[in-house]
C-alpha positions as CSV (number, residue, x, y, z in Angstrom):
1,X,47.1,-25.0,44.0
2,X,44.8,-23.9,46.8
3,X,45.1,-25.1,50.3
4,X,42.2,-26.1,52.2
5,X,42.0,-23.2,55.4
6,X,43.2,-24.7,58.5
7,X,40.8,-23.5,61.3
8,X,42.2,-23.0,64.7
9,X,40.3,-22.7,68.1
10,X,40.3,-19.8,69.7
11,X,40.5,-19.7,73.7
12,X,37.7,-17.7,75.0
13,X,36.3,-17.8,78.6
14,X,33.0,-19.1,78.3
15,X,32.2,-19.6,82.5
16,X,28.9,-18.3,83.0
17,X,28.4,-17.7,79.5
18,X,25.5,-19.1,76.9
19,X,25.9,-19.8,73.1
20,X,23.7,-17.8,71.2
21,X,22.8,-17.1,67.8
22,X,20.9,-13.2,67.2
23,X,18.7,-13.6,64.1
24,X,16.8,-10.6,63.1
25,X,12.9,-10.9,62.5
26,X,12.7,-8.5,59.5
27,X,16.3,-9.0,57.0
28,X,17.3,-12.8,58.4
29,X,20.9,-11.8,59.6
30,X,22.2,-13.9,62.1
31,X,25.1,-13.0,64.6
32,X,26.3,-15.7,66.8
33,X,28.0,-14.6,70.3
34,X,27.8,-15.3,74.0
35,X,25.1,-13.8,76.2
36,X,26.5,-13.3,79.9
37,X,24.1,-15.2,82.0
38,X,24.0,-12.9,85.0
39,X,23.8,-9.8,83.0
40,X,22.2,-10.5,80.0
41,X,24.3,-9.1,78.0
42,X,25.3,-10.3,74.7
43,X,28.6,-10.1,72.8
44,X,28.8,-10.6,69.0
45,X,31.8,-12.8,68.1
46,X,30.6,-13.8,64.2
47,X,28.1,-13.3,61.0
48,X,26.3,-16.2,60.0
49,X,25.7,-16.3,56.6
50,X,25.7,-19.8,56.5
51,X,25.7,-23.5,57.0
52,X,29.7,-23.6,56.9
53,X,30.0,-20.1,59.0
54,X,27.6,-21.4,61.9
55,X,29.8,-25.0,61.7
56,X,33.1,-22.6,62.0
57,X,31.9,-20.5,65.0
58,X,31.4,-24.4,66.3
59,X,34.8,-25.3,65.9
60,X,36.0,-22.1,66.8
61,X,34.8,-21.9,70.2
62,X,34.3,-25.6,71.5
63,X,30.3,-25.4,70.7
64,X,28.1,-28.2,70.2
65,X,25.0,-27.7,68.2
66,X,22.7,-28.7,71.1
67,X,24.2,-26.2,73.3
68,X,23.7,-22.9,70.9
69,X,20.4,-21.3,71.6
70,X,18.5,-18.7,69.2
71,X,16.9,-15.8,70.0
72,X,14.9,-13.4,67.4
């Protein structure tokens, strides 16, 4: 009856670019992107609301856990 979601990776330039995951100090919401290394500047991609969201940004973008960095 229902079909499990097929998740498909999304090509997305990553050179000179870090993982990251934004969580905020005061409400918990987490926002995971990339931060430009040379500019510091970071671009939301996805809301983490979860376990299963932070493993879909993962597959999504060709992340390995070890590589994702947080900041507050």
């Amino acid at each position: 009856m229902f079909k499990k979601k097929k998740i498909q990776q999304i090509n997305y330039d990553k050179t000179g670019k870090i993982p990251v995951i934004r969580a905020s100090i005061c409400t918990g919401e987490q926002v995971a992107g990339f931060k430009d290394e040379a500019s510091k500047k970071f671009e939301e991609l996805m809301l983490i609301r979860s376990e299963k969201d932070l493993k879909e940004f993962m597959c999504l973008y060709q992340v390995k856990e070890d590589e994702i960095r947080k900041e507050w």
